[in-house]
DRENPA-936278 format. One line per 8 residues: their letters; for each residue x, y, z of C-alpha. Coordinates in steps of 0.001 Angstrom, whole numbers. Layout:
REM residues N
A = X,Y,Z; ...
This chain:
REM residues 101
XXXXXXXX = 109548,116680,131263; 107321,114221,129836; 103625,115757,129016; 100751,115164,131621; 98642,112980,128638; 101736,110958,127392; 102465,109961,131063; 98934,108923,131444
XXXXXXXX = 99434,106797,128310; 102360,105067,129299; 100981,104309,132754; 97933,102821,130904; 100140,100517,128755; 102499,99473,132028; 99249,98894,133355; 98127,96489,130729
XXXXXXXX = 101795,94677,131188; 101091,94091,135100; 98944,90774,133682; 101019,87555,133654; 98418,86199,130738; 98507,89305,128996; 102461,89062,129019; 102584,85338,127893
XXXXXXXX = 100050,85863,125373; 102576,89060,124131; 105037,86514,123337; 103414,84131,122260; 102463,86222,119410; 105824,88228,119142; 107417,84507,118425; 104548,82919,116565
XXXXXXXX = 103658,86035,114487; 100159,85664,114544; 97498,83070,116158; 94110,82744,116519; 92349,82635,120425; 92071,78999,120753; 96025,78497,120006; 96499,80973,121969
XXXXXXXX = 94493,79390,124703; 96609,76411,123959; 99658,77891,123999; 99346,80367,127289; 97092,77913,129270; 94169,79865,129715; 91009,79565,128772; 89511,80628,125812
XXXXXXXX = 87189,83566,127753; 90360,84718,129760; 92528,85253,126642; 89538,86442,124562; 89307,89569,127301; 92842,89964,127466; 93359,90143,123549; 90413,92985,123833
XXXXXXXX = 91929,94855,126325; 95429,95047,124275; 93755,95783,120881; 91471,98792,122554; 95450,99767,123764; 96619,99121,120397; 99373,96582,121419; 97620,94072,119341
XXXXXXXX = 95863,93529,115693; 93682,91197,114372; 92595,90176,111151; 89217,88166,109795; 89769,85338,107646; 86038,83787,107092; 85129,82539,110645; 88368,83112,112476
XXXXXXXX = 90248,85790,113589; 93860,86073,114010; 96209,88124,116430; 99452,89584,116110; 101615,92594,117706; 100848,95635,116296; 104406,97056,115309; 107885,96458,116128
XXXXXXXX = 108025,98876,119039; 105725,96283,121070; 108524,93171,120352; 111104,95722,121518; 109390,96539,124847; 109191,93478,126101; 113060,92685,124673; 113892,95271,126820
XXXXXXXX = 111673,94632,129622; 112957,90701,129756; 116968,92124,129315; 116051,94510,132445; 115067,91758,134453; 118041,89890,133777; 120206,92543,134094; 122744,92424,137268
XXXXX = 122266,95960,139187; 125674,95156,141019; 127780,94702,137909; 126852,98471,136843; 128386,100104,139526
């Protein structure tokens, strides 16, 4: 069985997936590679506020990074595992349930 405190975790990152921006800006980044908010804003079409909370709320979670360069700051995915999750995620949903029986 899965421990009480890792089950909590993973509920608290599902959680943080149940956000349609928070999913587009997730790939946005995973095919980008890194962007600041406003081309993110751009890119998601959201505003800047909206995508500025989300981006919080993922790098408290640790799904996201950012790094300073003078005035800006730039997002990316924080590891590999992140790209793979929603890989798998996206082949789930377009997996046929019929054609594994």
């Amino acid at each position: 069985m899965i421990p009480d405190e890792e089950a909590h975790q993973l509920t608290e990152l599902f959680r943080l997936l149940g956000d349609p921006t928070r999913v587009r800006i997730l790939y946005a980044l995973a095919e980008v590679g890194e962007l600041c908010v406003c081309d993110i804003a751009a890119v998601v079409d959201a505003p800047e506020t909206s995508v500025s909370h989300a981006l919080r709320l993922l790098r408290a979670s640790g799904v996201v990074r950012n790094r300073k360069s003078g005035r800006m700051v730039y997002y990316s995915l924080d590891d590999v595992h992140v790209r793979m999750l929603l890989d798998v995620s996206a082949e789930h949903l377009r997996h046929d349930p019929a054609s594994s029986r």
